[in-house]
C-alpha positions as CSV (number, residue, x, y, z in Angstrom):
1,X,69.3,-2.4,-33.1
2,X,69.1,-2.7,-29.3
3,X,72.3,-2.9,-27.2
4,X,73.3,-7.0,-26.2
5,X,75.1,-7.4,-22.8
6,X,78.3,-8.6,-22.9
7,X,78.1,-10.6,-19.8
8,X,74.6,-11.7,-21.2
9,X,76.0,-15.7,-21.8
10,X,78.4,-15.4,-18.5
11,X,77.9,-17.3,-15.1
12,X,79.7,-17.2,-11.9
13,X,81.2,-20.6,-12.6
14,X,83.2,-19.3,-15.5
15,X,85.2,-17.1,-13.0
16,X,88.8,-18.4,-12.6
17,X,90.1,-17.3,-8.9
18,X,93.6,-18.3,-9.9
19,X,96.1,-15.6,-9.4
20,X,92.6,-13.3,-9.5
21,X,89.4,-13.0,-10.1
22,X,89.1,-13.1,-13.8
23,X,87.3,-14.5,-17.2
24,X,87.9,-15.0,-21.1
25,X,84.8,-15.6,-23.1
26,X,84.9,-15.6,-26.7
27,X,82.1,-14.9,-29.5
28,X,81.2,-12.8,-26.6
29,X,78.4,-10.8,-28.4
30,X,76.1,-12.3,-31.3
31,X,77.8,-12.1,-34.3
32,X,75.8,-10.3,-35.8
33,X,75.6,-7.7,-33.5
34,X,79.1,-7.7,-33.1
35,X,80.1,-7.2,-37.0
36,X,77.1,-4.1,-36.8
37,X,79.7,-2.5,-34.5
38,X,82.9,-3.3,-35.8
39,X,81.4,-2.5,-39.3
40,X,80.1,1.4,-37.2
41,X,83.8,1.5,-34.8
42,X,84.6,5.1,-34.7
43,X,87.6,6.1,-37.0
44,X,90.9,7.0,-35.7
45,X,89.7,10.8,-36.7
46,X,86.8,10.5,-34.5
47,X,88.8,9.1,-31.6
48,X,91.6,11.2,-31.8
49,X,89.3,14.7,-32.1
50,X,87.7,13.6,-29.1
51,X,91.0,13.2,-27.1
52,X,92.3,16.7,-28.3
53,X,89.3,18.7,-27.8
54,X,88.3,17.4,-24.1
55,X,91.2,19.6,-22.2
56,X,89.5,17.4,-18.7
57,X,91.2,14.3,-20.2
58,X,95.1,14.0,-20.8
59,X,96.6,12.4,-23.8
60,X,99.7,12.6,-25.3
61,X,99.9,14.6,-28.5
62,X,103.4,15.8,-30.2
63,X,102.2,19.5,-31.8
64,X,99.3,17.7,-32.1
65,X,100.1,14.6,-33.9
66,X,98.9,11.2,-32.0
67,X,101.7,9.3,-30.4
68,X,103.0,5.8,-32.3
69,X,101.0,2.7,-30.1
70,X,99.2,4.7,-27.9
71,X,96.1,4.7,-26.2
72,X,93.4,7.2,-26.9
73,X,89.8,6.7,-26.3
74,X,86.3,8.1,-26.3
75,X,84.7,7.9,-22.4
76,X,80.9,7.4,-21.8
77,X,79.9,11.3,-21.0
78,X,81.9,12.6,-24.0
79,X,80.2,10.2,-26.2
80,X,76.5,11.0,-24.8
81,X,77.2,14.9,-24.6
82,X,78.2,14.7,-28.3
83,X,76.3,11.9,-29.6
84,X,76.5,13.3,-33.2
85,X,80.1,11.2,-33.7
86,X,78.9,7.9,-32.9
87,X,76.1,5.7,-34.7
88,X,73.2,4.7,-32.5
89,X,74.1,1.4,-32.1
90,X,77.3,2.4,-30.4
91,X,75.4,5.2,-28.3
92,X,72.8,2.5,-27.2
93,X,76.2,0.4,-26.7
94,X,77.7,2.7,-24.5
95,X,74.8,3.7,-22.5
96,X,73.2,-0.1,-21.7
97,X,76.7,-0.9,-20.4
98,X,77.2,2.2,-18.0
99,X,72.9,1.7,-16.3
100,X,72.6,0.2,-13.4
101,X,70.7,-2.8,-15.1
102,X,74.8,-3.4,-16.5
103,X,75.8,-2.9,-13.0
104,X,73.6,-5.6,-11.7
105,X,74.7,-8.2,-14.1
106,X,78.4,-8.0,-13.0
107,X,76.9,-8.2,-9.3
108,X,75.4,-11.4,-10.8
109,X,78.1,-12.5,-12.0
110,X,81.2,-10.8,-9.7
111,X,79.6,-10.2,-6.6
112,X,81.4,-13.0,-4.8
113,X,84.5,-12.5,-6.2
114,X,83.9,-8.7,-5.1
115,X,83.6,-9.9,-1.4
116,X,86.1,-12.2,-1.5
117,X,88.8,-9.8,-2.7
118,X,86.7,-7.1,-0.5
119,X,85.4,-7.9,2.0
120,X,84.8,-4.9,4.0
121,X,83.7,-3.2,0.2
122,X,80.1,-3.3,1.8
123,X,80.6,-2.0,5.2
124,X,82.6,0.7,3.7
125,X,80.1,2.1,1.7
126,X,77.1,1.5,3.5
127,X,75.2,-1.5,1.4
128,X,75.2,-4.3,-0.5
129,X,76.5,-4.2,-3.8
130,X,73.4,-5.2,-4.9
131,X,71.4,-1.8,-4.1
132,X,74.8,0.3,-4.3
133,X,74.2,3.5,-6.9
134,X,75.3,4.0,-9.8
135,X,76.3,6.8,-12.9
136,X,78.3,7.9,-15.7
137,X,81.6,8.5,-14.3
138,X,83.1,11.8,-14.5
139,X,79.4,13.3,-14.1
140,X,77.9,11.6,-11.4
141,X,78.3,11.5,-7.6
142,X,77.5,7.7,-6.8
143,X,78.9,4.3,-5.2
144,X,79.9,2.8,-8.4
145,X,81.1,5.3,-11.6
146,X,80.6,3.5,-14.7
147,X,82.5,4.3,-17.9
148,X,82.2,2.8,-21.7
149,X,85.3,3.9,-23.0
150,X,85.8,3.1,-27.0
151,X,89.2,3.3,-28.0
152,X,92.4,2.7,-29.9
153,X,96.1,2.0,-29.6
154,X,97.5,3.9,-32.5
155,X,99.5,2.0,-35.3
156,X,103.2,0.9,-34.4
157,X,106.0,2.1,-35.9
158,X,108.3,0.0,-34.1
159,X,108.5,-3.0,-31.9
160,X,107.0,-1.7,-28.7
161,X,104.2,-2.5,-26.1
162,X,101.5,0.0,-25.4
163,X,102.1,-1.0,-21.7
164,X,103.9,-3.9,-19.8
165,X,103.3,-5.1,-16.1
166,X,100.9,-2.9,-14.1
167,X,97.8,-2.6,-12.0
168,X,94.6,-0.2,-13.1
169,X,93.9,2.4,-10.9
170,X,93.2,2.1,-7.2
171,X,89.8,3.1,-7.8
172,X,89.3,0.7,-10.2
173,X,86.4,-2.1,-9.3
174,X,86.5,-4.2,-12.0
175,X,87.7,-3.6,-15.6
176,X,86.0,-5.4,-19.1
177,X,88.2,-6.3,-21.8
178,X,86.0,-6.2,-25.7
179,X,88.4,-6.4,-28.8
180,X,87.7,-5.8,-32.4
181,X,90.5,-7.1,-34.4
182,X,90.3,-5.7,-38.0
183,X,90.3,-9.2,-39.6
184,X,92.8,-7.5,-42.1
185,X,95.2,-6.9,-39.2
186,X,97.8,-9.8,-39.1
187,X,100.0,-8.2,-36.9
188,X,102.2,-10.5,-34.1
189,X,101.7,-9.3,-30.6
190,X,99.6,-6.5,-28.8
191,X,98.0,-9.9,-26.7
192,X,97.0,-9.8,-23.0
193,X,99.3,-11.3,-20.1
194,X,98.0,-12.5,-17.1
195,X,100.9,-12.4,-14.4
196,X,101.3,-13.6,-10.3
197,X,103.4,-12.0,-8.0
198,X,106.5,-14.3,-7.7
199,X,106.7,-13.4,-3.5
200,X,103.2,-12.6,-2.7
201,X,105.0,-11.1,0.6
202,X,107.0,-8.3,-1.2
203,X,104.5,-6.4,-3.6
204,X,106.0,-3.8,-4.3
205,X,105.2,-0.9,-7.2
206,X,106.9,2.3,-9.3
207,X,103.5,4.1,-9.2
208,X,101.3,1.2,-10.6
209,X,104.0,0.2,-13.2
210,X,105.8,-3.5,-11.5
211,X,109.4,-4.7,-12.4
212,X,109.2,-7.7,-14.6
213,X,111.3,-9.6,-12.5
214,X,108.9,-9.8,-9.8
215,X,106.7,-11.3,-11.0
216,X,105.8,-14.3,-13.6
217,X,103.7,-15.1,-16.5
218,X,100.8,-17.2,-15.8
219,X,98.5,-16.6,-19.1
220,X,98.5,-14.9,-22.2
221,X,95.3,-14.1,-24.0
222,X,95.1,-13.6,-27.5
223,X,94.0,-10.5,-28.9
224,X,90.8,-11.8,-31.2
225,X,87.6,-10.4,-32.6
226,X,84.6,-10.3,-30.2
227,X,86.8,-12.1,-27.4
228,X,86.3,-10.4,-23.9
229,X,88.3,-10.3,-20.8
230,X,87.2,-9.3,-17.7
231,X,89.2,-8.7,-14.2
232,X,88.5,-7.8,-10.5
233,X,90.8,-5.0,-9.9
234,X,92.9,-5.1,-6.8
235,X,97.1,-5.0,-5.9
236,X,96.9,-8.7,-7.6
237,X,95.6,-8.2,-10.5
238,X,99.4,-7.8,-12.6
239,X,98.4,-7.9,-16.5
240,X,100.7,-6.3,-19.2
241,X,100.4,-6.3,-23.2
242,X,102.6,-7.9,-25.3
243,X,105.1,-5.9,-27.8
244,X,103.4,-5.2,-30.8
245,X,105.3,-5.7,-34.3
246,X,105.3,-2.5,-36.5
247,X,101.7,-2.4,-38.6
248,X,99.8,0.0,-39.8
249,X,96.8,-1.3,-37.9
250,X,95.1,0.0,-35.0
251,X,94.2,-2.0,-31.7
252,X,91.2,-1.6,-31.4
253,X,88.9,-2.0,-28.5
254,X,86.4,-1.2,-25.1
255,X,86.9,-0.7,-22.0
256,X,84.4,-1.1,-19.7
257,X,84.9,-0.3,-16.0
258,X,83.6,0.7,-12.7
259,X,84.9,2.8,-10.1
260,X,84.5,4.1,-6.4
261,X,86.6,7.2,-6.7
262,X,83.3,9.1,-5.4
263,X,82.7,6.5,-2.5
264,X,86.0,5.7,-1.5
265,X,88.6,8.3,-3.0
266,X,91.4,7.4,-1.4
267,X,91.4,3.7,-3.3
268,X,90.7,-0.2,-2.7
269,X,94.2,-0.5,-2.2
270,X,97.7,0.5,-1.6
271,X,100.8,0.8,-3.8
272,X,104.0,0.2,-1.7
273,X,106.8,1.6,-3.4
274,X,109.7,-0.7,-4.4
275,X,112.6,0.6,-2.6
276,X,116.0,0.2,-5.0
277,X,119.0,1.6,-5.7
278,X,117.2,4.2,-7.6
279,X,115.1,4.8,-5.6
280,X,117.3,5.7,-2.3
281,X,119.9,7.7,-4.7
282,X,116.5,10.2,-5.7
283,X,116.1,10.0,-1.8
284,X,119.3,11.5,-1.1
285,X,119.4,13.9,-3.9
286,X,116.4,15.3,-2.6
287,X,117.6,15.9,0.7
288,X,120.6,17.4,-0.3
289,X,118.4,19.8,-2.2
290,X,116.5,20.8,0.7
291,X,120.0,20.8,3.4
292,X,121.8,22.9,0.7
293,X,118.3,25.1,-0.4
294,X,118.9,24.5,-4.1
């Protein structure tokens, strides 16, 4: 079966600008496509093996047991180095949607958005998004690094979110959303949220983690079978998940992204630190440290 697109059925009218660049689109992929995959979807085992034995890529394991409602995942170049894990229609999958024929469907969709969150994106790299190169990131030296990752967020053993309010990394381009519910999984929570800054004049970050206080809900996407999201990346786009209630269940689904950690390694973006309490106390005993050479 060959590979469908997910942004096959997607124009640039269906991009909301509103507090960024983003898109839901449900029955995203054929159904019959779709239920081909979910029906193939690499096991928690398969997942999980990958994660331990690929010492480049850190996950958390405790004596090697798999963290409760955590993510793990399977990247693009693991997947086609070791294609004897995955069914074909999940290799073909993966390696439509990190080509440069993928890359020039989210131009044809994106690219506008692109320049309008980046508008000196172009100039900085040398070209127009629409002839920048592309590869398999991780194992390619290009403009945009492309990735497929297929993953999980392990069962819950408690009340918990896998992650609230953050940005992706400042490499990040643009990030795609693909989930495959188990239709067995009834489990409350584990949905997207869409957030704004509350004062777009004080963004301010712990890393790329953001206090809930600053900032306020705007949308919440459900998490549904064959439903896709997909985001512009940039020190806007605030999204967290939703607590997930004890299950059994895995979360399962892809991530598809694009990068310019090759082109521009530094980032799209900065991340000011918030400056609180906390933070000037750590200030101070780390001076002290160095005045009192302990």
């Amino acid at each position: 079966m060959e590979a469908h697109s997910v942004l096959a059925n997607v124009t640039p009218d269906q991009v909301s600008l509103d507090p960024y660049p983003h898109f839901v689109v449900d029955d995203c992929l054929p159904a019959a496509y779709f239920n081909a995959l979910a029906a193939s979807y690499p096991s928690n085992q398969v997942i999980l093996d990958y994660c331990r034995s690929h010492e480049d890529r850190r996950f958390n394991f405790v004596e090697g047991a798999a963290r409760a409602n955590d993510r793990y995942d399977v990247s693009a170049y693991q997947a086609i180095e070791h294609p004897d894990l995955l069914s074909d229609i999940w290799l073909k999958f993966i390696q439509y949607h990190t080509s440069s024929a993928f890359f020039s469907e989210v131009v044809a969709v994106c690219g506008d958005a692109i320049r309008r969150v980046y508008p000196a994106l172009e100039d900085t790299i040398g070209r127009p998004l629409e002839t920048m190169s592309t590869g398999i990131r991780y194992r390619s030296d290009c403009d945009v690094s492309l990735d497929c990752q297929v993953g999980i967020n392990t069962p819950a053993e408690s009340r918990s979110s896998v992650r609230r309010v953050h940005v992706d990394a400042r490499e990040e381009l643009f990030a795609i959303l693909l989930y495959f519910r188990d239709p067995a999984d009834d489990t409350a929570g584990g949905n997207l949220e869409i957030c704004r800054w509350k004062n777009p004049h004080r963004k301010r970050f712990r890393r790329s983690e953001v206090d809930e206080v600053d900032v306020e809900l705007l949308e919440t996407v459900e998490y549904k079978a064959n439903r896709m999201v997909m985001f512009i990346n940039s020190q806007d786009s605030l999204h967290a998940v939703t607590p997930r209630d004890p299950s059994p269940h895995t979360r399962k689904l892809v991530n598809i992204i694009g990068e310019v950690d090759k082109s521009i390694p530094r980032g799209l973006f900065a991340l000011p630190k918030k400056k609180d309490l906390d933070y000037f106390r750590k200030k101070i005993a780390s001076k002290r440290k160095k005045l009192l050479g302990v």
